[in-house]
C-alpha positions in Angstrom: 28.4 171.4 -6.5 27.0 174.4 -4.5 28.8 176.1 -1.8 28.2 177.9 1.2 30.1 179.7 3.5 29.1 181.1 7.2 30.4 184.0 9.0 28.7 184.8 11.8 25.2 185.4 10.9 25.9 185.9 7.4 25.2 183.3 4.9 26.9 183.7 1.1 25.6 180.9 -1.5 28.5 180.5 -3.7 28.0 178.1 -7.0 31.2 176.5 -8.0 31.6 175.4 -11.2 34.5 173.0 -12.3 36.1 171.3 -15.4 37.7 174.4 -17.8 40.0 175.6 -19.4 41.9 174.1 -22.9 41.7 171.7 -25.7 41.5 168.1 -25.1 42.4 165.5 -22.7 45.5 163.4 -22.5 44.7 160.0 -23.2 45.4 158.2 -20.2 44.6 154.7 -18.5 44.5 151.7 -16.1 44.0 147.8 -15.9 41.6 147.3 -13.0 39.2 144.1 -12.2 35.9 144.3 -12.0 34.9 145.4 -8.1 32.0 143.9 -6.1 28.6 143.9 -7.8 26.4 146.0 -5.9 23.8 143.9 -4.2 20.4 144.8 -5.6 17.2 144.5 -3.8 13.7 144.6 -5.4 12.2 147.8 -5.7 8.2 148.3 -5.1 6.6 148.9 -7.9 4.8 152.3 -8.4 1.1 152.6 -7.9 -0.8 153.1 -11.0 -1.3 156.6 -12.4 -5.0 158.0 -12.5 -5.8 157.9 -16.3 -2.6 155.4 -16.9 -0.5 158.4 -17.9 2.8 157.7 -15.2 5.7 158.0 -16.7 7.8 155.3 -17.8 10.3 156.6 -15.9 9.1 155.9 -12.6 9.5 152.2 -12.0 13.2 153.2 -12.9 13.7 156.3 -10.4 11.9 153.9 -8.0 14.6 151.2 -8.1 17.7 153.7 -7.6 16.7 156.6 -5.3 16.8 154.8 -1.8 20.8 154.8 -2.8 21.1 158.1 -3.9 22.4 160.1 -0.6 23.3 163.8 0.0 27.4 164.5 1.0 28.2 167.2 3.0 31.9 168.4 3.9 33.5 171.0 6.1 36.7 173.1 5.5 38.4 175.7 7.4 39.2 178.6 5.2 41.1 181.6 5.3 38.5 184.7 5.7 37.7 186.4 2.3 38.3 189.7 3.5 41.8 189.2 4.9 42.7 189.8 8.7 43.5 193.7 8.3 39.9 194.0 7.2 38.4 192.1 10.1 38.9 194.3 13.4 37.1 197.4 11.8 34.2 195.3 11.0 34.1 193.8 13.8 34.4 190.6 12.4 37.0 187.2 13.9 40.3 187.2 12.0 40.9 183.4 11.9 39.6 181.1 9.5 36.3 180.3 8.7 34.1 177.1 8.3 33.0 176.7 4.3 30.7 174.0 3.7 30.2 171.9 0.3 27.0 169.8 -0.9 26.7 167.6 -3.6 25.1 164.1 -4.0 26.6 160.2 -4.5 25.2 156.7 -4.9 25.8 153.8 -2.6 27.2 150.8 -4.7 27.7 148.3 -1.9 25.6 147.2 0.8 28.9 147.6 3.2 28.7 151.3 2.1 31.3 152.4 -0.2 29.6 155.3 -2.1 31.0 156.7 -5.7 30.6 160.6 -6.0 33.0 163.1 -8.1 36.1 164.0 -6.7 35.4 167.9 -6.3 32.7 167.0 -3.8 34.7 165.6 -2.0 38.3 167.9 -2.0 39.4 169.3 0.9 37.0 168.0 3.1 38.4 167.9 6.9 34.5 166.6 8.2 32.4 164.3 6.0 28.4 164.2 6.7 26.5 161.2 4.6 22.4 161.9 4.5 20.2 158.8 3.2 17.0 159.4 1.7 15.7 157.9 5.3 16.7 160.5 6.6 19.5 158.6 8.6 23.1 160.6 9.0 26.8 158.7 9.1 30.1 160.4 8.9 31.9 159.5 6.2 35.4 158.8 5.2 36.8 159.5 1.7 39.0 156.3 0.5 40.7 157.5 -2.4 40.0 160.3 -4.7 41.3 160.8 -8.6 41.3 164.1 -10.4 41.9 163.0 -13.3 38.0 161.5 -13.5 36.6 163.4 -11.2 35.6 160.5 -9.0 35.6 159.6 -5.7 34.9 156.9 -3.3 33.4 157.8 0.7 33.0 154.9 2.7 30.5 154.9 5.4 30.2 152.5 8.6 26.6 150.9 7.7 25.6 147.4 6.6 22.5 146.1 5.1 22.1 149.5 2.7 20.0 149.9 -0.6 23.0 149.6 -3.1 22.1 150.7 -6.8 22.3 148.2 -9.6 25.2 148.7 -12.1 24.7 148.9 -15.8 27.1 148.7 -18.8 27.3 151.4 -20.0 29.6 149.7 -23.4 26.1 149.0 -24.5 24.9 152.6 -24.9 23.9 154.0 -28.2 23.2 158.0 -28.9 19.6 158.6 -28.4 19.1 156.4 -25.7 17.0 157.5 -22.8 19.4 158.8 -19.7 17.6 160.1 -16.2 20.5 162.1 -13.8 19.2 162.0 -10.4 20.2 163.9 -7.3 19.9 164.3 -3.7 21.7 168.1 -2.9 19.8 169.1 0.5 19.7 165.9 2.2 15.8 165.0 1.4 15.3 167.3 -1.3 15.1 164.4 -3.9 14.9 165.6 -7.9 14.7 164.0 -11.4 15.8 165.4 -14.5 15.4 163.6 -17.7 16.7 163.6 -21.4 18.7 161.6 -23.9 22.4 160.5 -25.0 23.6 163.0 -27.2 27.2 161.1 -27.9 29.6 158.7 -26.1 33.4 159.2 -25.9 33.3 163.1 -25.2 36.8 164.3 -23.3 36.4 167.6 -21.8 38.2 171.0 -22.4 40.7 171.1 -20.2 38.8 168.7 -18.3 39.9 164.8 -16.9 42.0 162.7 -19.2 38.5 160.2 -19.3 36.0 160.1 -21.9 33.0 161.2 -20.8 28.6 160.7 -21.7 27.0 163.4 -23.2 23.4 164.2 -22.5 21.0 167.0 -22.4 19.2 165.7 -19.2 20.0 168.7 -16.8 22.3 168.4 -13.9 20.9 170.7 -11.5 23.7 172.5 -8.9 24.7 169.9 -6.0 23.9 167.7 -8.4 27.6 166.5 -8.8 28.2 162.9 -7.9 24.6 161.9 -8.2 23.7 158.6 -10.6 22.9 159.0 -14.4 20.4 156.0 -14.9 18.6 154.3 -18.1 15.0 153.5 -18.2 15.9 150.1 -16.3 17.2 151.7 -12.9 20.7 150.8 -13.6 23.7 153.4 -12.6 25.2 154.3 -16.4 27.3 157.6 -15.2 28.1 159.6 -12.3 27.4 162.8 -12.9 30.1 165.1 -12.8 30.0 169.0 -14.4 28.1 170.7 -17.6 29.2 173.6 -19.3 28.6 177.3 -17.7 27.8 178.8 -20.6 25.5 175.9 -22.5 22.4 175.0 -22.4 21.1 171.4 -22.2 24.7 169.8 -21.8 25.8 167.6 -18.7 28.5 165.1 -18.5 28.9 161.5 -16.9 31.4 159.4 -15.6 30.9 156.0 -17.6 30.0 153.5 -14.8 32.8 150.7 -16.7 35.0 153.7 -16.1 34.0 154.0 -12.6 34.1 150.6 -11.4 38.0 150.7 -12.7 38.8 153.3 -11.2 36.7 152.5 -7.8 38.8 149.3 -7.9 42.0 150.7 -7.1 40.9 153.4 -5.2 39.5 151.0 -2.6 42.8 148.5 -3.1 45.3 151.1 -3.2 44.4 154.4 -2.4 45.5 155.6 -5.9 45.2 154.8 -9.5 47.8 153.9 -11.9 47.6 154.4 -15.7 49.5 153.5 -18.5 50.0 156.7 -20.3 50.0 157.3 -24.4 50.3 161.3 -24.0 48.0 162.3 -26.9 45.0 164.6 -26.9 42.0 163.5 -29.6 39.3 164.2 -31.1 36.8 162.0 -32.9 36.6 162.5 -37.1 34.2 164.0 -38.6 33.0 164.8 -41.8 34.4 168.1 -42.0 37.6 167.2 -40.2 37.9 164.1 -42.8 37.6 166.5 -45.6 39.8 168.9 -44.0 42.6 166.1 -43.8 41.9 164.6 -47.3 40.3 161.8 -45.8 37.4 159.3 -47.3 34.3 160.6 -46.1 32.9 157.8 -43.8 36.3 157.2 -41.6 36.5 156.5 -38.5 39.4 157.1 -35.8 40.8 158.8 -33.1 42.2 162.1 -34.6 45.5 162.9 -32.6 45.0 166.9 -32.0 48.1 167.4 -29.9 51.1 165.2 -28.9 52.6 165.8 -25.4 56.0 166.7 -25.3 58.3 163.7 -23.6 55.6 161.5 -23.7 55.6 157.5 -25.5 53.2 158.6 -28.3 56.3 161.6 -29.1 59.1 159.0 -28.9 57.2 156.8 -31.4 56.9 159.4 -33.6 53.2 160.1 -33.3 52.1 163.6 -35.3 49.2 166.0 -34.7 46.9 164.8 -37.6 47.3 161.5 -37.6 44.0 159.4 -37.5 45.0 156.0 -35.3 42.2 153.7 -36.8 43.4 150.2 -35.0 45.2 149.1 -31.8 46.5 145.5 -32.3 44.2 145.2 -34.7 41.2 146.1 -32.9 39.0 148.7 -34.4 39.3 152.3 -33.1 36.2 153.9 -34.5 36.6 156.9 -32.1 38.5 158.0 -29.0 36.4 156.0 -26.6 37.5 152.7 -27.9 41.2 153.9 -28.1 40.8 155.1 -24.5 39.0 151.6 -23.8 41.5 149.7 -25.5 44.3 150.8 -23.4 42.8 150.9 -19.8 43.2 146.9 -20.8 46.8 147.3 -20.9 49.7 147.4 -18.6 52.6 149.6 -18.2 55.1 149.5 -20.2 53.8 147.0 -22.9 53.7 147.7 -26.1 50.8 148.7 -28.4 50.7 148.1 -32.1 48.3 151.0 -33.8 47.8 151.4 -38.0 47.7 155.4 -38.0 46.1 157.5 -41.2 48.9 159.9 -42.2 48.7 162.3 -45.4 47.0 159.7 -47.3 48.9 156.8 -46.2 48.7 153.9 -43.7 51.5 152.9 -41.5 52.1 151.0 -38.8 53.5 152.4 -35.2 55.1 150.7 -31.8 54.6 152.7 -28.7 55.4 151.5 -25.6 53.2 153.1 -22.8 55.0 154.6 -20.2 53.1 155.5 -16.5 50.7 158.8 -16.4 53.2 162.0 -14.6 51.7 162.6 -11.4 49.3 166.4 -11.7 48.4 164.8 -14.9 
């Protein structure tokens, strides 16, 4: 997300980045229905390249972008320089306007739009650009921190809604396109692959997330990652500072949970575990005395007070089923209980020293701040 803030005549460019700080991500989750499929009209089909060298690429991009729209927000800050500053520079002591940009997609023709939830924060005034160039003030529904998503809802009928994909069905190496519209008509394309599924971030949201190393350019944020069939896979949301070539997504299954209950309630609920984990591998399985091909969720921490520490759950242990499902990594366990309800309880067969053994945890309801 870029920012900008104005006073008087003077115009700072501030890029803000988001998502840092620790290890892991507490497992968290939900049990949401499927929300409206988006309604998906047919796209014009691009005009042939001289030489026949267009990309393959293009017949996708073509089928999304009239959905892909620019968000702009207001705040009213406090001045940077403090009031004692402002008389000797001659300068207003009240608060000053700051403006965000950042992109979303529309996934309804009725106009309810998924972006990421920093986009979003604190806006008081909500400005929604189409790639038409048409402008509607927006509202925000419901907003989650936790995976950085949001829902705005314009008043507009009759609008180019992006096609959904599953993104369940999405294998490392696959080709991912993150698209973005951060100045209103300034459309862009960045391309690359998925470099791994079921990523959490560092300090980040509680989610799993898609890794690729298809560039997510500032105001980026909240724009649509794609596959090669113009189907929504991941919303954006963040890469890291200080790497090159790595961007993260908001699995669309994810999102259309989530989107669910923000539209119904305003909110999400989870059922909470209260681990953080890690996938297993090679090294960590040798590290742990652990056959070389297994798979699992690797439990790295265990929150304090939470139903994973009442069941007895240790930092090392390698869950490998829930309820006799498979857990080959963190993104199934994650998957397995957003299916599940509060306060049920959840059979897992956990890896410990060399041993198998079974444990009962009854999830409890995610702390709110978490």
């Amino acid at each position: 997300m870029v920012r900008l803030r104005y006073v008087e005549l003077a115009v700072v460019v501030v890029l803000v980045a988001v998502l840092s700080g620790g290890v892991g991500a507490a497992v968290s989750s939900y049990a949401a229905p499927h929300l409206v499929e988006a309604a998906i009209a047919p796209a014009a089909s691009p005009a042939p390249a001289p030489g026949g060298l267009r990309s393959p690429f293009v017949a996708a991009v073509a089928r999304v972008r009239p959905a892909v729209v620019n968000i702009s927000t207001q705040q009213s800050v406090q001045h940077p320089m403090g009031q004692q500053f402002s008389p000797f520079f001659g300068m207003p002591s009240g608060p000053i306007q700051q403006q965000a940009i950042g992109s979303g997609v529309i996934v309804s023709q009725d106009g309810y739009i998924l972006t990421n939830a920093h986009v979003v924060d604190g806006a008081q005034q909500l400005t929604v650009t189409l790639l038409d160039g048409r402008t509607f003030k927006g509202r925000v529904v419901g907003s989650d921190t936790a995976t950085d998503l949001a829902v705005v809802k314009i008043p507009a009928t009759s609008l180019p809604a992006a096609p959904l994909g599953d993104s369940s069905a999405l294998q490392p190496g696959d080709w991912a396109i993150a698209i973005g519209n951060p100045y209103g008509l300034n459309f862009t394309v960045t391309a690359g692959v998925i470099s791994a599924m079921g990523r959490t971030l560092p300090g980040g949201p509680e989610e799993t997330f898609i890794q690729t190393d298809a560039p997510i350019n500032p105001g980026n944020s909240g724009g649509p990652l794609v596959d090669t069939d113009g189907r929504v896979i991941g919303i954006n949301s963040a890469k890291f500072e200080n790497a090159q070539g790595i961007g993260f997504s908001i699995p669309i299954n994810t999102a259309k949970g989530i989107m669910t209950q923000l539209i119904s309630a305003g909110h999400v609920s989870r059922p909470y575990l209260g681990v953080y984990l890690q996938p297993v591998t090679p090294d960590l399985a040798a590290q742990l005395n652990l056959p070389a091909d297994t798979k699992g969720a690797l439990i790295a921490e265990v929150a304090s007070n939470s139903p994973a520490a009442a069941a007895g759950l240790q930092r090392g242990d390698v869950i490998v089923q829930a309820a006799g499902q498979r857990t080959a990594d963190p993104s199934a366990l994650v998957t397995y209980i957003h299916n599940q309800k509060i306060g049920s309880k959840v059979l897992l067969l956990v890896m410990r020293q060399g041993h198998t053994e079974y444990v009962t945890v009854a999830l409890g309801e995610m702390p709110s701040g978490q």
